[in-house]
C-alpha positions in Angstrom: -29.8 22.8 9.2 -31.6 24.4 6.3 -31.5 23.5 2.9 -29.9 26.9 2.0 -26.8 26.5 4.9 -26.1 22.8 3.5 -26.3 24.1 0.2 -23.2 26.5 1.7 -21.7 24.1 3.7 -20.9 21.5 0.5 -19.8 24.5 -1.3 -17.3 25.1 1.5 -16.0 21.6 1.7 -15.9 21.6 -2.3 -13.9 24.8 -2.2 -11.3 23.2 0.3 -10.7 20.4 -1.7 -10.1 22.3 -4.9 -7.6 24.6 -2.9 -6.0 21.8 -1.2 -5.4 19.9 -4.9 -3.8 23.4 -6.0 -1.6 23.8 -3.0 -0.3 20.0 -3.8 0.6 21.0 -7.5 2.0 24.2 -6.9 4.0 23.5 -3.5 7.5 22.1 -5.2 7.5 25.6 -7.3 7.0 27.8 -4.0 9.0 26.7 -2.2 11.8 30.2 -0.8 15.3 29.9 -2.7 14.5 28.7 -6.2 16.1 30.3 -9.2 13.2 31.6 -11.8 14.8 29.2 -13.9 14.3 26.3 -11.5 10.9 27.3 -10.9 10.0 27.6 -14.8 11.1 23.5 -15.2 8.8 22.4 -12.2 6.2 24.6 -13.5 6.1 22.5 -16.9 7.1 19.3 -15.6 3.5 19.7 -13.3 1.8 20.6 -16.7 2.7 17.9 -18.3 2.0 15.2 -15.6 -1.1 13.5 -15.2 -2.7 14.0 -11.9 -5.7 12.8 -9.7 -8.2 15.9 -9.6 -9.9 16.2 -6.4 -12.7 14.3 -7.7 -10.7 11.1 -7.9 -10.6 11.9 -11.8 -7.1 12.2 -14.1 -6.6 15.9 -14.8 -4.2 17.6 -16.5 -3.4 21.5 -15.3 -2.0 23.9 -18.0 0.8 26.2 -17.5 -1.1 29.4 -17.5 -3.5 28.0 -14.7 -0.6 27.3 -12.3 1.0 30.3 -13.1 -2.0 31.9 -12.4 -2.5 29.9 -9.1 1.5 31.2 -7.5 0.5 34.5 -8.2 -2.7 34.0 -6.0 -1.0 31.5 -3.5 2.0 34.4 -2.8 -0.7 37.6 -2.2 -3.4 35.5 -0.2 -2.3 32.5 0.8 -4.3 28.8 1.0 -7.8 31.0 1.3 -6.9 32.6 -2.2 -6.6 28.8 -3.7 -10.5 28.3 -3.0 -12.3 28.9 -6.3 -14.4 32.3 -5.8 -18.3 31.1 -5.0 -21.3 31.3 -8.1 -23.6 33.4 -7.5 -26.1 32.0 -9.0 -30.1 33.3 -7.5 -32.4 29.7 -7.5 -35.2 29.5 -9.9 -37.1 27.5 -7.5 -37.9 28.2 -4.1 -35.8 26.6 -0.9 -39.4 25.1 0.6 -40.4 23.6 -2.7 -37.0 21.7 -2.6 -37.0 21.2 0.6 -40.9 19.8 0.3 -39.5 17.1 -2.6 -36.7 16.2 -0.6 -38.7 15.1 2.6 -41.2 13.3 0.1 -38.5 11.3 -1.2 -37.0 10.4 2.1 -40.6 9.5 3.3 -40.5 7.1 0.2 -37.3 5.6 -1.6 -38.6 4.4 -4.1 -40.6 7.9 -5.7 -39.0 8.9 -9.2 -38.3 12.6 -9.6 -41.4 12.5 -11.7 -43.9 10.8 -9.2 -42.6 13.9 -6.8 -43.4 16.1 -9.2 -47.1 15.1 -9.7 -47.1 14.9 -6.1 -45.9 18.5 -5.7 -48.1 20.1 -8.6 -51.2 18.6 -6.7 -50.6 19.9 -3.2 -49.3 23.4 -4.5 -50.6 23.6 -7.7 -47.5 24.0 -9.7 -44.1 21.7 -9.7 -40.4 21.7 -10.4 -39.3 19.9 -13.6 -38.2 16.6 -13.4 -34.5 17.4 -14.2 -34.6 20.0 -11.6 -35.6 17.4 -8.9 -33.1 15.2 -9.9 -30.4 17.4 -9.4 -31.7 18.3 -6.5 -31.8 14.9 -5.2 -27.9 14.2 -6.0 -26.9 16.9 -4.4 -28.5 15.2 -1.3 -27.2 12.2 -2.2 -30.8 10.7 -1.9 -31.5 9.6 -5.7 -32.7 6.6 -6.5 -29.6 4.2 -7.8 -29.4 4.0 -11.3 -28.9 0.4 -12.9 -26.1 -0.9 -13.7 -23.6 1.0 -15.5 -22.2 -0.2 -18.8 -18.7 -0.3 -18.9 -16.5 -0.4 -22.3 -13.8 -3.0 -22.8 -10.4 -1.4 -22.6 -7.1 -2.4 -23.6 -4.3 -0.5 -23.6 -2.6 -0.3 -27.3 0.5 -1.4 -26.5 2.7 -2.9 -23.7 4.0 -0.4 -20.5 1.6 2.0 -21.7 -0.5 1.2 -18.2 0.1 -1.2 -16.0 -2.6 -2.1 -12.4 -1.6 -3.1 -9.3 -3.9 -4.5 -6.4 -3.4 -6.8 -3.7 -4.7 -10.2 -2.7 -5.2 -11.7 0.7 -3.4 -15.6 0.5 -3.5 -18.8 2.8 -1.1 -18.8 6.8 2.2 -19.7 6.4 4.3 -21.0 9.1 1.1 -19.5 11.0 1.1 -16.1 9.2 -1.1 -14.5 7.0 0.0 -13.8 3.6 -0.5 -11.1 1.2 0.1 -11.1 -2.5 1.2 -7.6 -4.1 1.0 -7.8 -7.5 1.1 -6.2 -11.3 -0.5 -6.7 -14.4 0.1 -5.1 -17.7 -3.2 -4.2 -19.3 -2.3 -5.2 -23.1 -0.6 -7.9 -22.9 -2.0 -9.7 -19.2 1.9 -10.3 -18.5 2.6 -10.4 -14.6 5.2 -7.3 -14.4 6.3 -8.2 -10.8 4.7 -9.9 -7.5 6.1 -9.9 -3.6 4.0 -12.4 -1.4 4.6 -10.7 2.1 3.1 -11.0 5.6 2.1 -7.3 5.6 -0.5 -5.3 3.6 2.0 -2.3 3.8 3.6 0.3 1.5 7.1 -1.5 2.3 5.8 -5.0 0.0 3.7 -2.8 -2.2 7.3 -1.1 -3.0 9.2 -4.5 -3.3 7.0 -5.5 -5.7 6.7 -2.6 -7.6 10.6 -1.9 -7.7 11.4 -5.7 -9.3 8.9 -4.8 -11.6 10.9 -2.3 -12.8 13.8 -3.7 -12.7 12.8 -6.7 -15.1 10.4 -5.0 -17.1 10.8 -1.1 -17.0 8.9 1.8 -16.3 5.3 1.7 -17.1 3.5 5.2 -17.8 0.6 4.7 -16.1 -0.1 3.0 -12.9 -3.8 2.3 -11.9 -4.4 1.2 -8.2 -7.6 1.3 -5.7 -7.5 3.6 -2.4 -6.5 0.7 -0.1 -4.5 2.1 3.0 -0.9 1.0 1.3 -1.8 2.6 -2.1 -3.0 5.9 -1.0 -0.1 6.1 1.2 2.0 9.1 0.7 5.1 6.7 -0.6 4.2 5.7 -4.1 2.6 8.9 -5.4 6.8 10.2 -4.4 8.3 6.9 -6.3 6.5 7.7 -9.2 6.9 11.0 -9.1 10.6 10.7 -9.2 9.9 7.7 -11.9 7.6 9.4 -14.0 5.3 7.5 -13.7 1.4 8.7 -13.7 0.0 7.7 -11.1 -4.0 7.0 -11.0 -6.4 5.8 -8.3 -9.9 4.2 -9.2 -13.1 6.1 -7.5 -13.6 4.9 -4.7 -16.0 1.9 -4.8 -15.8 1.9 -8.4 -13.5 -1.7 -9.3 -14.6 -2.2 -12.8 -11.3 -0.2 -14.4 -9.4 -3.2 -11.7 -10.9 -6.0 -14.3 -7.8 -7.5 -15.3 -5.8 -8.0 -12.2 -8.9 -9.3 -10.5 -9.9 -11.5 -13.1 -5.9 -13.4 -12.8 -6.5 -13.3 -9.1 -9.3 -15.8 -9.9 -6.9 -17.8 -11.8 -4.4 -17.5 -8.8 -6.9 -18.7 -6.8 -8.1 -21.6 -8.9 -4.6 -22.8 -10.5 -2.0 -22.2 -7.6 -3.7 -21.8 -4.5 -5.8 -24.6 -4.4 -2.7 -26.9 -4.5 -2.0 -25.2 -1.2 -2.8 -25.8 2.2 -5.7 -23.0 3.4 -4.8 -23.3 7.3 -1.1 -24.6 6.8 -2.2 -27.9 7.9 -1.7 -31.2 6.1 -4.5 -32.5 3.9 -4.5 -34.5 1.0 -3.8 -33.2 -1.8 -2.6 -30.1 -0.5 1.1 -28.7 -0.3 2.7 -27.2 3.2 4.7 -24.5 3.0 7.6 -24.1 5.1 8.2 -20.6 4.8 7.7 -17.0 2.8 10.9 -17.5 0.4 8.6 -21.2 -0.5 6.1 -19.5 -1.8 7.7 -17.1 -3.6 9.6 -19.6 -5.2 6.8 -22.0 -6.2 4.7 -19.0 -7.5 7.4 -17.5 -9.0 7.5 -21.5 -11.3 3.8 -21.3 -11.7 3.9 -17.5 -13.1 6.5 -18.0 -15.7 6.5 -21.6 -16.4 2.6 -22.4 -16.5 0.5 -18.8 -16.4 3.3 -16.6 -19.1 3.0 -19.9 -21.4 0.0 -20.3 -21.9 -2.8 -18.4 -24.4 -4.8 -16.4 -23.2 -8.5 -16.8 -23.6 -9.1 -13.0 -24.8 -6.0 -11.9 -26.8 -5.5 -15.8 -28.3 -1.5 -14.8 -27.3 0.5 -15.6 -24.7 1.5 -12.9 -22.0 5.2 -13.0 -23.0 4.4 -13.3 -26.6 2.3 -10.1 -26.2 4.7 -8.3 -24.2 7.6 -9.4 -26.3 7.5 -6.0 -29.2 7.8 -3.6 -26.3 10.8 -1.8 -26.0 10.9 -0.4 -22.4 12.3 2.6 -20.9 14.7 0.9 -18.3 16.0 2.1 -15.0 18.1 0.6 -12.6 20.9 0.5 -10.7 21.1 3.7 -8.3 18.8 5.4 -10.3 16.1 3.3 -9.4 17.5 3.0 -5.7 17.3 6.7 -5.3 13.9 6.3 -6.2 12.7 3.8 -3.9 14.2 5.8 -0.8 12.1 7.8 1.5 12.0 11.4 2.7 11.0 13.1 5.4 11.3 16.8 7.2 13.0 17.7 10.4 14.2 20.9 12.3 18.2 21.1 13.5 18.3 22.3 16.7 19.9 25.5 16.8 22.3 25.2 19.5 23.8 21.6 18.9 23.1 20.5 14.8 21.5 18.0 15.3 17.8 16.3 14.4 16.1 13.4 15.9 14.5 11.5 14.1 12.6 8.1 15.3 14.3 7.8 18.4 18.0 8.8 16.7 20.2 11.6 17.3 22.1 13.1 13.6 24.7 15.5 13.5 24.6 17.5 10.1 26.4 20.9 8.9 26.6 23.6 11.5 25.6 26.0 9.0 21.9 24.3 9.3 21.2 25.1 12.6 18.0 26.3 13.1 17.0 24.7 9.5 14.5 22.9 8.1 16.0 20.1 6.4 14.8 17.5 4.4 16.2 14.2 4.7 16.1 11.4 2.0 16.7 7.6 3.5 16.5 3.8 3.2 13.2 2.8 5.8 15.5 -0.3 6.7 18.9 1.4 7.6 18.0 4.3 9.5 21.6 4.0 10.9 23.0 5.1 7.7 25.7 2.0 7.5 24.8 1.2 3.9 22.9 3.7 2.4 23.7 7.2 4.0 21.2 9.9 5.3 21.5 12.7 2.5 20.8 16.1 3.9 19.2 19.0 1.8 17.8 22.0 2.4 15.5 24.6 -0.3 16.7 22.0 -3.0 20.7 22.4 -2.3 22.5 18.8 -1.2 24.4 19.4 2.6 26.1 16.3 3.0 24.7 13.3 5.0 23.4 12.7 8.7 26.1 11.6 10.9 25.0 9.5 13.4 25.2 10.2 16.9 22.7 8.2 19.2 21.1 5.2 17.3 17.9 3.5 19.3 16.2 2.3 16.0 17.7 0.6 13.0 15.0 0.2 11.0 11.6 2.4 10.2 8.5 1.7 12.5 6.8 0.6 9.6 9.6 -2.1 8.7 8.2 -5.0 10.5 11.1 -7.1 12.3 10.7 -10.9 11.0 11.1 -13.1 14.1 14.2 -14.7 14.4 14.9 -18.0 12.9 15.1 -20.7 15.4 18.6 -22.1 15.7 19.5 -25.5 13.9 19.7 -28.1 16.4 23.7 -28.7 17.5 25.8 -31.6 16.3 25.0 -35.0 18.6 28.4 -35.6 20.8 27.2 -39.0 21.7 27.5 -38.3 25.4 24.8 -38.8 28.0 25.6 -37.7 31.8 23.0 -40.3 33.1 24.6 -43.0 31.3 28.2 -41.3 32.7 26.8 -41.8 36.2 25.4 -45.5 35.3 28.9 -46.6 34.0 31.0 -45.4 37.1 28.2 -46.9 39.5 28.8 -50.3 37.4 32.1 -50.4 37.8 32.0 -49.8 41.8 29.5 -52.1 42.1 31.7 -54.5 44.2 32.6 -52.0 46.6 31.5 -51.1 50.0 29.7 -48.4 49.2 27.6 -49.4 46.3 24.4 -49.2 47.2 21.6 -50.2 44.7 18.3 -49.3 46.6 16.7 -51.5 43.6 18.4 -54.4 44.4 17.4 -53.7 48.2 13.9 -53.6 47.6 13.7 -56.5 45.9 15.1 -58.3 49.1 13.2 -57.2 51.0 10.0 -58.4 49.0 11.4 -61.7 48.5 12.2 -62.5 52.3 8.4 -62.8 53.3 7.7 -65.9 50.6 10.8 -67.4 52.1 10.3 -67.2 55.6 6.5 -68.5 55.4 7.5 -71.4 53.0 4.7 -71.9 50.5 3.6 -68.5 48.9 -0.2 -68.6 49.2 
């Protein structure tokens, strides 16, 4: 491929990713049976929210520019989202760039400005060296810079961010753990922690929802791109929370600092007083189960770690954190939150969906619908928290169910069951039964105590023959 057709080709891909982080913004305010009045508050609660930008990077989208971006969606569709191509004619010759790139692959470790000398000698005149350079990142083929220089950060006040990451822990009861955890960024206090066997959205979503709880609802939340972060559950809780949510670049862990620097004091404070393979060694404690080691870090967190100064701010986390006033939610507000949702057809002749293996009745008005229904991940049966039905944004009830397979989401991962406790000792052996009843025939004709006969039989030899030899 030429330089010129992978110059088009990464314009391409560019173009799809800027339409695809449109369509994402603008799909709640599209969608068919909205009031203009109900469009109008989506439309400015979008503008208002912080969102990734298809770089990875927080942006913030202005009113006009999704307004502008329906009008184009509804008269061409995803292809009108694409931004429209520069045309832009190139100062410098394809071949010439196409020349500096192979001399740079041939050799690493050329500058821009050793290809340039190297260029202006064989041809007699050279791109500049900030021409080159560009060139080169656009192939992704320039030389690394050194390190970069980061800032120290610190958010001015308590809630105002908070970071989240995960930590790989020690087996226990012959399981790997995980630790989910958050960290305010002012004040270093540990908003809420889950240790779970699973690196999945379900403990990231514990965690986060007892962090809540106890200490409100942060206004930022900055995570990495791991698998359970960038799953397509947490961007909804906040959402519904109100929470902006951020993600790192990818590869990129410096803005992480904080939470990663107290996962070094997990490791040196509480872990090493635990057993790494769940064996006993001295000096190391064995954990009998999950809810032990919740408990014990739970004591080390607020009893040891939230007491004592920290090294940088010279306060204690819950000193530090004490001024905040949070915005709390809880109850069913922060239920509703926390459930999931998910988009099904009713089938036209019966009302009914499937869904994971399950058969729902729902209103015979909806048949032939697209309905979206919003449920707990652990009681797909709908026994304690219903199935609520909706469909363009208008409630219809809840699933009824019909034909439950499943009682839980595939991604709910069924603990094994706990062994049973040994039974109460009745003091009764059926060998010793038998030994008793034989005892007390003994004198009877038909006792017969092969033992005793062998032992006869043994002895009658030494008798017979006089002197045993």
């Amino acid at each position: 491929m030429s330089f010129a057709e992978d110059q088009e080709a990464a314009a391409r891909a560019r173009a799809q990713d800027v339409a695809l982080f449109r369509y994402r913004l603008i799909a709640p305010a599209i969608e068919p049976g909205l009031t203009g009045r109900q469009r109008g508050a989506l439309v400015r609660q979008i503008a208002v929210t912080v969102h990734a930008g298809p770089a990875g990077r927080p942006v913030q989208v202005s009113r006009k520019s999704l307004d502008r971006w329906i009008r184009a969606y509804r008269a061409g569709g995803f292809e009108a989202l694409c931004p429209s191509p520069r045309h832009v004619t190139p100062r410098t010759e394809a071949a010439v760039l196409e020349l500096a790139a192979a001399l740079k692959k041939e050799n690493p470790a050329r500058t821009a400005a050793q290809v340039a000398r190297i260029i202006a000698a064989h041809g007699g005149w050279s791109p500049s060296e900030r021409t080159l350079q560009r060139h080169f990142a656009r192939q992704e083929i320039a030389t690394p810079a050194g390190g970069v220089v980061h800032g120290r950060f610190e958010a001015e006040a308590p809630n105002l961010l908070w970071t989240g990451d995960v930590l790989h822990g020690p087996p226990v009861a012959g399981q790997k753990t995980y630790l989910f955890a958050f960290i305010d960024d002012h004040s270093r206090l540990v908003t809420g922690f889950r240790w779970g066997f699973s690196e999945d959205s379900l403990h990231l979503a514990e965690a986060l929802k007892r962090a809540i709880a106890i200490r409100g609802v942060p206004a930022r939340l900055y995570v990495d791109n791991g698998a359970c972060f960038s799953d397509e559950a947490l961007p909804r809780y906040c959402a519904k929370l109100g929470i902006a949510l951020v993600h790192s670049p990818p590869y990129r862990p410096q803005g992480r600092g904080k939470i990663e620097r107290w996962f070094e004091t997990v490791r040196a404070q509480f872990l090493v007083e635990i057993s790494p393979d769940g064996q006993p060694a001295p000096g190391r404690l064995v954990l009998a189960g999950l809810d032990e080691l919740n408990g014990r870090f739970h004591t080390w967190t607020e009893q040891e770690y939230h007491q004592r100064a920290h090294s940088e701010t010279g306060m204690t986390p819950l000193a530090r954190w004490a001024p905040c006033q949070p915005r709390r939610c809880g109850g069913e507000e922060l239920d509703a939150a926390f459930l999931w949702e998910a988009t099904r057809s009713v089938h036209a002749a019966t009302a009914t969906i499937r869904f994971h293996g399950n058969v729902y009745e729902v209103d015979a008005q909806l048949a032939g619908q697209t309905v979206t229904l919003t449920y707990s991940p652990f009681d797909l049966a709908g026994a304690k928290v219903p199935i609520q039905v909706s469909h363009r944004g208008a409630g219809y009830g809840t699933a009824r169910p019909h034909v439950i397979r499943r009682h839980a989401h595939p991604k709910v991962k069924t603990p094994p069951r706990p062994g049973q406790p040994p039974a109460e000792a009745t003091g009764i052996s059926y060998l010793d039964l038998l030994e008793q009843q034989r005892t007390a025939a003994d004198g009877t004709a038909y006792s017969i105590r092969y033992h005793d006969l062998a032992g006869a039989s043994a002895a009658t030899p030494a008798t017979t023959e006089g002197q045993p030899s």
